[in-house]
KOLSE-657204 format. One record per atom (N, C-alpha, C): residue in one letter; x, y, z; atom name. Coordinates in nm, 3 decimals, padded with zeros to 5 digits. Layout:
A / X / Y / Z / CA
...
% end
This chain:
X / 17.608 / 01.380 / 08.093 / N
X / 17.595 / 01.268 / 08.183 / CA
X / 17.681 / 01.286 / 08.307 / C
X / 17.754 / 01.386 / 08.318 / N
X / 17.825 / 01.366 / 08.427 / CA
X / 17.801 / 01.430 / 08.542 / C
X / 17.682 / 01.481 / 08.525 / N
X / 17.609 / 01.537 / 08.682 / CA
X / 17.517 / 01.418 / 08.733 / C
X / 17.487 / 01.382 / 08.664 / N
X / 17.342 / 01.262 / 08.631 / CA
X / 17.347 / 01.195 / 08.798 / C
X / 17.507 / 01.159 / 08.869 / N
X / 17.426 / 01.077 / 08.958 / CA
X / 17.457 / 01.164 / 09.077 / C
X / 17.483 / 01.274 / 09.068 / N
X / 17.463 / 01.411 / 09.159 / CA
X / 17.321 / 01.433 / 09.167 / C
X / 17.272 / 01.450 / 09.035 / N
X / 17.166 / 01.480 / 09.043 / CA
X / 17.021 / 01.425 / 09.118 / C
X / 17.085 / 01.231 / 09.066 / N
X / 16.978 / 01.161 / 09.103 / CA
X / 17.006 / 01.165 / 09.291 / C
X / 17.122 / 01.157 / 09.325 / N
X / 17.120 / 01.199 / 09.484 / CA
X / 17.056 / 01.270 / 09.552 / C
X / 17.081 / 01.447 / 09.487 / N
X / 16.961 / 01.516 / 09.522 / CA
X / 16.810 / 01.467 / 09.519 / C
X / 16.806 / 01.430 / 09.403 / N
X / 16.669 / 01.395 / 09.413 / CA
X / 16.585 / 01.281 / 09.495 / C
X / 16.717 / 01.195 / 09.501 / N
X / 16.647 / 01.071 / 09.642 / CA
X / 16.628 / 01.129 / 09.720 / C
X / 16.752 / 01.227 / 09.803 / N
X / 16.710 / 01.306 / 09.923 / CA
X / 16.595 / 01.332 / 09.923 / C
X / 16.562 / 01.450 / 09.840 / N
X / 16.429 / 01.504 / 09.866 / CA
X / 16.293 / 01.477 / 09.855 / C
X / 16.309 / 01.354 / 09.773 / N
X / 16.179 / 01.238 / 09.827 / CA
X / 16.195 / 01.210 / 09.942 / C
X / 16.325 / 01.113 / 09.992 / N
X / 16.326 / 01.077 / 10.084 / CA
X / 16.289 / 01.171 / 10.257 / C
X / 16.331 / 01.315 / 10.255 / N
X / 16.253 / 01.431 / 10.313 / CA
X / 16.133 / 01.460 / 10.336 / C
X / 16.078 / 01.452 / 10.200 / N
X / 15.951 / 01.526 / 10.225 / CA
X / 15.951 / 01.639 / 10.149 / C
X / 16.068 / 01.712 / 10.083 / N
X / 16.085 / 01.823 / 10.026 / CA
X / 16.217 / 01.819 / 09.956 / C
X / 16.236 / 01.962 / 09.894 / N
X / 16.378 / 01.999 / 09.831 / CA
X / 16.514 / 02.000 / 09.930 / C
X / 16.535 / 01.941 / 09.906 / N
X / 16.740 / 01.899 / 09.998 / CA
X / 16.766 / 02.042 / 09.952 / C
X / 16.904 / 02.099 / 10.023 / N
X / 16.919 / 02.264 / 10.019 / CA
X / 17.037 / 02.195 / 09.885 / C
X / 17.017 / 02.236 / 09.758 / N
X / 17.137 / 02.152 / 09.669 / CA
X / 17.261 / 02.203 / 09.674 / C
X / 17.268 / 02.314 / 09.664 / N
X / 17.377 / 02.375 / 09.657 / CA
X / 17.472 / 02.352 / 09.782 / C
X / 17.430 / 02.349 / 09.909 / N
X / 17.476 / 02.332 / 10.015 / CA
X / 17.501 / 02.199 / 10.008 / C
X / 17.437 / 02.082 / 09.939 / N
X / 17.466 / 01.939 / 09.924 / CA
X / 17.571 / 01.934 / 09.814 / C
X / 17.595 / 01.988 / 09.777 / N
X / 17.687 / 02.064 / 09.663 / CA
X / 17.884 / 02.076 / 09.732 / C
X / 17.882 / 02.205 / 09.800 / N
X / 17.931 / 02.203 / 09.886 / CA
X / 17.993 / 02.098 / 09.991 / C
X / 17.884 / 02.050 / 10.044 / N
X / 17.933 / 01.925 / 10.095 / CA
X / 18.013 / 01.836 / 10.042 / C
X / 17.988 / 01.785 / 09.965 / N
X / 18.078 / 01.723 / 09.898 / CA
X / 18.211 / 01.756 / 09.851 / C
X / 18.198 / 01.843 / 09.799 / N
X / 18.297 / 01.937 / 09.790 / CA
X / 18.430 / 01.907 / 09.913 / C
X / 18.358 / 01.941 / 10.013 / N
X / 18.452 / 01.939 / 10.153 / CA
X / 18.483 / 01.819 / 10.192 / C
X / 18.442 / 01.735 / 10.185 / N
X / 18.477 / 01.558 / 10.174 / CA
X / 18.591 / 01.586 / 10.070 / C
X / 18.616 / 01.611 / 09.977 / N
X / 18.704 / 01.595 / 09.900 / CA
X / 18.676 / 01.495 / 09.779 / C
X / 18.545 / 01.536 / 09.733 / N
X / 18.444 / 01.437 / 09.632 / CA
X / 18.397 / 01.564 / 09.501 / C
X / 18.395 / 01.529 / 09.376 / N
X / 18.380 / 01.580 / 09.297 / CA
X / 18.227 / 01.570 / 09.269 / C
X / 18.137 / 01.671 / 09.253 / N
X / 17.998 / 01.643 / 09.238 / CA
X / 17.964 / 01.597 / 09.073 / C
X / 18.066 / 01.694 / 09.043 / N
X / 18.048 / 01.641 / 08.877 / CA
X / 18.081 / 01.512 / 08.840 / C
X / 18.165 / 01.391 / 08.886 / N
X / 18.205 / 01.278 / 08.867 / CA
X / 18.217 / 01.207 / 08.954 / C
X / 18.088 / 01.227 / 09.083 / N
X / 18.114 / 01.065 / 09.143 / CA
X / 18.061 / 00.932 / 09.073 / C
X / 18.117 / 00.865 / 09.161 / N
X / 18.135 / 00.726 / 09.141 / CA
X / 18.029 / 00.658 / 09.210 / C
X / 17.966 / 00.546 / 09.150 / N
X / 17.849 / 00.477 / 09.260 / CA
X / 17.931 / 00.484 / 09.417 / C
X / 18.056 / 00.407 / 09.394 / N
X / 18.134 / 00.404 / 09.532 / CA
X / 18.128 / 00.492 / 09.605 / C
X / 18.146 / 00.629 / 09.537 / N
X / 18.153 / 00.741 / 09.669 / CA
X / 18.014 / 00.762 / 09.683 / C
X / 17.934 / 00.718 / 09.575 / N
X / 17.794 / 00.811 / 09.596 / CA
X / 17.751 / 00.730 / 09.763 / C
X / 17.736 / 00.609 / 09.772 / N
X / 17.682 / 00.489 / 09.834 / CA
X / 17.781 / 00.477 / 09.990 / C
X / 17.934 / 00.518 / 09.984 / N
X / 17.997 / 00.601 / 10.082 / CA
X / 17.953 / 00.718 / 10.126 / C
X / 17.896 / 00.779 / 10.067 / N
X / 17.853 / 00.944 / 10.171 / CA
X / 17.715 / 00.886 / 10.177 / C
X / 17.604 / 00.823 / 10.142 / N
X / 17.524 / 00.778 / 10.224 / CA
X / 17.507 / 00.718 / 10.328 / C
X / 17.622 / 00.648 / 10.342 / N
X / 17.678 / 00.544 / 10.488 / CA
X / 17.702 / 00.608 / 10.589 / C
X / 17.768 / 00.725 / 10.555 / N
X / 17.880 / 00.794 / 10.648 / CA
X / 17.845 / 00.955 / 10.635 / C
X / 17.829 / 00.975 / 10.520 / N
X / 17.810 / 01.155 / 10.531 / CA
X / 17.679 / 01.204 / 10.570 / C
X / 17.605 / 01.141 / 10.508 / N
X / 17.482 / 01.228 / 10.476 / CA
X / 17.397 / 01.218 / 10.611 / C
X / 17.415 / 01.143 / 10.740 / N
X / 17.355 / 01.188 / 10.866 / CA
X / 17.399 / 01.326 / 10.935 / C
X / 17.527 / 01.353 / 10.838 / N
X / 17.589 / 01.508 / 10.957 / CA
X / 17.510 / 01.612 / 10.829 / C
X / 17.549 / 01.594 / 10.749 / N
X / 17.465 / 01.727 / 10.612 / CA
X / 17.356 / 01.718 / 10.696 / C
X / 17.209 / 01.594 / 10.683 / N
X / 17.104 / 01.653 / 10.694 / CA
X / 17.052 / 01.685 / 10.858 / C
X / 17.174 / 01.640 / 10.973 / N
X / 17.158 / 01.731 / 11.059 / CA
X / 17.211 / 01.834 / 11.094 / C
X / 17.314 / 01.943 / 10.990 / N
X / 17.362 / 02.030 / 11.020 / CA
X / 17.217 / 02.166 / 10.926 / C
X / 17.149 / 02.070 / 10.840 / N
X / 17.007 / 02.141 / 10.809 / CA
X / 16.888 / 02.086 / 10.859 / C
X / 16.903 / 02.070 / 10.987 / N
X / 16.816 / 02.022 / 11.064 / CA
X / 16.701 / 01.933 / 10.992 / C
X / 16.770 / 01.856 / 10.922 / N
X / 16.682 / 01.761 / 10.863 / CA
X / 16.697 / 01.596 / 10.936 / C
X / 16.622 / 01.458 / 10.890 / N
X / 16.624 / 01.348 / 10.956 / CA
X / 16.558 / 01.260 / 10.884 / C
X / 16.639 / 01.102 / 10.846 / N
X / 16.555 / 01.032 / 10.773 / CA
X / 16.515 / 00.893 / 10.914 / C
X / 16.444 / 00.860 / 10.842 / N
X / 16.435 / 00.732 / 10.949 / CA
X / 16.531 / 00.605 / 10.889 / C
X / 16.545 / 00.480 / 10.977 / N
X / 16.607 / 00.419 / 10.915 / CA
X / 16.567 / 00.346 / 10.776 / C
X / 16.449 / 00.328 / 10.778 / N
X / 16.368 / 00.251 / 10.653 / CA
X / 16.414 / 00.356 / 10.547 / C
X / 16.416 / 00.491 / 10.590 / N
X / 16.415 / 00.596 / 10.445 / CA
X / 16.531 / 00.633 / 10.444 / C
X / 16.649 / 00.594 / 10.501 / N
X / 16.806 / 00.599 / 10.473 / CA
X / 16.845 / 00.498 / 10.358 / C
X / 16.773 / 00.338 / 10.412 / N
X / 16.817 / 00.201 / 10.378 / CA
X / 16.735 / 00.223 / 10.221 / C
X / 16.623 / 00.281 / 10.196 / N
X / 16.578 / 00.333 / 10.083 / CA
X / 16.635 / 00.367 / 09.995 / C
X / 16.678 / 00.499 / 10.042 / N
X / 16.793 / 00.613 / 09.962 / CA
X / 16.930 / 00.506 / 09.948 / C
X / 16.952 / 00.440 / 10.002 / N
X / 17.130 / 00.394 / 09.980 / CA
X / 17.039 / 00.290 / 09.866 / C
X / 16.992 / 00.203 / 09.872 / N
X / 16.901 / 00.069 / 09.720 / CA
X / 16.896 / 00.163 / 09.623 / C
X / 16.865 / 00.336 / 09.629 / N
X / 16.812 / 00.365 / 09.518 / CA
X / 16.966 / 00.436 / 09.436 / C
X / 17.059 / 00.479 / 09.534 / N
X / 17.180 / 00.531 / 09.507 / CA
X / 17.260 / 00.463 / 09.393 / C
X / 17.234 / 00.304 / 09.492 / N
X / 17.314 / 00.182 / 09.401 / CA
X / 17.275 / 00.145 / 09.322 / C
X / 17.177 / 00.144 / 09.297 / N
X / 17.117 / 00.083 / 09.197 / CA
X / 17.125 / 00.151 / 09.056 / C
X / 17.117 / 00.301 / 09.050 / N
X / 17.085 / 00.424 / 08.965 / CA
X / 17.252 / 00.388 / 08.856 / C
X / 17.151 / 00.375 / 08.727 / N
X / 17.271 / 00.388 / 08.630 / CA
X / 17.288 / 00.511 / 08.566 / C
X / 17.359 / 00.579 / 08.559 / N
X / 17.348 / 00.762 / 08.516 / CA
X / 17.347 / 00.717 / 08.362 / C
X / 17.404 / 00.608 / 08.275 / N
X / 17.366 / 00.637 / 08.179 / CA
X / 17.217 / 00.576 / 08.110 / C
X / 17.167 / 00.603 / 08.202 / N
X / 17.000 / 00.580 / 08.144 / CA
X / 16.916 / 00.675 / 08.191 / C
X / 16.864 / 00.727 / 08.075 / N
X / 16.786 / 00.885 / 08.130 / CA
X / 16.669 / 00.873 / 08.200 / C
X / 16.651 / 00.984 / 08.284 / N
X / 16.570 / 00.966 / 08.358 / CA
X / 16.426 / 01.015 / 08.344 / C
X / 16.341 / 00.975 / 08.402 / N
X / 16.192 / 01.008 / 08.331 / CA
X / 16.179 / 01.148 / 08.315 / C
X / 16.234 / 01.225 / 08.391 / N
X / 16.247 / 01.381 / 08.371 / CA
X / 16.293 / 01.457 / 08.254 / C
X / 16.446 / 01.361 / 08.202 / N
X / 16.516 / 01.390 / 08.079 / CA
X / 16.372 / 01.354 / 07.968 / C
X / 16.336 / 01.258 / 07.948 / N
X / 16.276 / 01.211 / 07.908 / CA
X / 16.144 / 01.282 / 07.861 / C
X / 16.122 / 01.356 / 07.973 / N
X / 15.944 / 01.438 / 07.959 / CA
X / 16.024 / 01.556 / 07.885 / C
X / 16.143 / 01.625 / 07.910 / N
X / 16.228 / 01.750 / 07.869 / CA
X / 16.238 / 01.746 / 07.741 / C
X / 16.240 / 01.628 / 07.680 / N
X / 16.308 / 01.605 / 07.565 / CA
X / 16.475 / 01.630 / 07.513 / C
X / 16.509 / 01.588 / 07.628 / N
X / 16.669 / 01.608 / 07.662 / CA
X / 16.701 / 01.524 / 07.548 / C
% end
């Protein structure tokens, strides 16, 4: 469980895109904030959406609009890592 809401981040991104977010480099990022990918917190997750994640996805020349930022931050907060996700789920995690 303790990647779970790393994970689900990535994965808003890259709905929210259009495609795969570069992860590892979103990885990284965080990293350099001084944020643990393995154990954030809704708080930080829902903080680097506010504040970080316009310089990440324009330093990979990426761009959300505002509707699909304000998206991604509802879906950030909302996400409880300990409830599996339909993916775990199809895996048989």
């Amino acid at each position: 469980m303790s990647r779970r809401r790393f994970d689900h981040l990535f994965e808003e991104i890259s709905v929210q895109i259009g495609r795969l977010a570069p992860r590892y480099a979103l990885w990284l990022h965080l990293r350099e904030r001084g944020l643990d990918p393995e154990r954030l917190t809704r708080e930080e997750t829902v903080a680097f959406c506010r504040d970080g994640l316009t310089r990440f996805l324009h330093e990979h020349e990426l761009t959300l609009s505002r509707r699909q930022s304000l998206t991604l931050l509802r879906a950030v907060a909302r996400h409880d890592p300990s409830v599996r996700s339909p993916a775990e789920w199809a895996s048989g995690w």
